[in-house]
N, C-alpha and C positions, 0 to 999 in steps of 0.2 A: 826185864833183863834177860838177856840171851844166859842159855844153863851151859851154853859149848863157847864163849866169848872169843872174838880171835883176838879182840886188845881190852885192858880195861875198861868199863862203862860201854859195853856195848850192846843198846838196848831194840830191845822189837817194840812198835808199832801197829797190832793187831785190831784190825774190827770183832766185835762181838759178835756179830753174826756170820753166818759162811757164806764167805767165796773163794771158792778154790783158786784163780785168778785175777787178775785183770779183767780181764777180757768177761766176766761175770760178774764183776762187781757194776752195782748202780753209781753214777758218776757223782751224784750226792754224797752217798758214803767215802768214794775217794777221795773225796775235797775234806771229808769230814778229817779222815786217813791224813792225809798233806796238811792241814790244819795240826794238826796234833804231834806231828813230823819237826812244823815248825819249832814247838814248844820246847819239847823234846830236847831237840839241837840245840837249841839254847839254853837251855839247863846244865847239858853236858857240856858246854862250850865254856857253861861258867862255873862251873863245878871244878871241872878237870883241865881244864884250857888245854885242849891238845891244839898240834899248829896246821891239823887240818881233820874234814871231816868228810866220811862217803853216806852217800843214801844206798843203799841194794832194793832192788823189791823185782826179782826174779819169776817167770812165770813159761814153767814144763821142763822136764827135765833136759832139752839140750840145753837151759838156760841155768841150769844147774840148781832148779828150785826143788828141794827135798822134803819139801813140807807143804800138802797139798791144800794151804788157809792162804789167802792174801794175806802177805805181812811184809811191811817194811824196817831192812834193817838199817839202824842209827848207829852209825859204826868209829868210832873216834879214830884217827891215825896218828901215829906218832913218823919222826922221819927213821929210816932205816927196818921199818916194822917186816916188811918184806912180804906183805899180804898180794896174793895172785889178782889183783883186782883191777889192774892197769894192764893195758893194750900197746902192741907198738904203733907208737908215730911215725914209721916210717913207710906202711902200706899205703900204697899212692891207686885212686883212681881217675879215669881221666874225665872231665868238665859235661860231656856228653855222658856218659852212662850215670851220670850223680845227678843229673836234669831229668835224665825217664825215668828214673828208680823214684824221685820227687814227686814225676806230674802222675805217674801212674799210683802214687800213695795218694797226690791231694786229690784224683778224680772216685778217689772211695771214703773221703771225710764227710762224716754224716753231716747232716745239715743243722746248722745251729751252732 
């Protein structure tokens, strides 16, 4: 359970060993992480029935991660909770620069 909760039942998801992010955790361990994510959710989903639910798992501080462990948070929502955690849908870009920003990520996907 999260000790600074921003709605009821709002629980972390932590590996026992360290990696300070993503980007350092073995891909094993994440599946292990997302595995356990699932559980989780589900427990809380049947616990608490809220009518929706966020995963966070944030990584360097412009991503607003304050806590230097891989951790995933299992965050239940209710409607009107008012949580900063939605973006607008109204920033538009256009067809062509959403196609380079693509081909230039899949030409660094490792292999496999």
């Amino acid at each position: 359970m999260d000790i600074h909760p921003a709605n009821e039942g709002h629980c972390l998801v932590i590996p026992k060993a360290h990696y300070a992010t993503v980007f350092d955790t073995p891909p094993d361990v994440f599946a292990a992480v997302g595995r356990m994510v699932v559980r989780i959710s589900i427990a809380v989903r049947d616990a608490l029935q809220p009518p929706g639910l966020s995963l966070i798992q944030a990584n360097g501080v412009a991503a607003n991660q304050t806590v230097p462990h891989l951790h995933v948070h299992v965050l239940p929502r209710r409607y009107g909770d008012r949580l900063p955690l939605n973006w607008s849908r109204t920033r538009k870009s256009n067809a062509s620069t959403i196609a380079e920003i693509a081909e230039r990520i899949r030409q660094r996907l490792p292999a496999g």
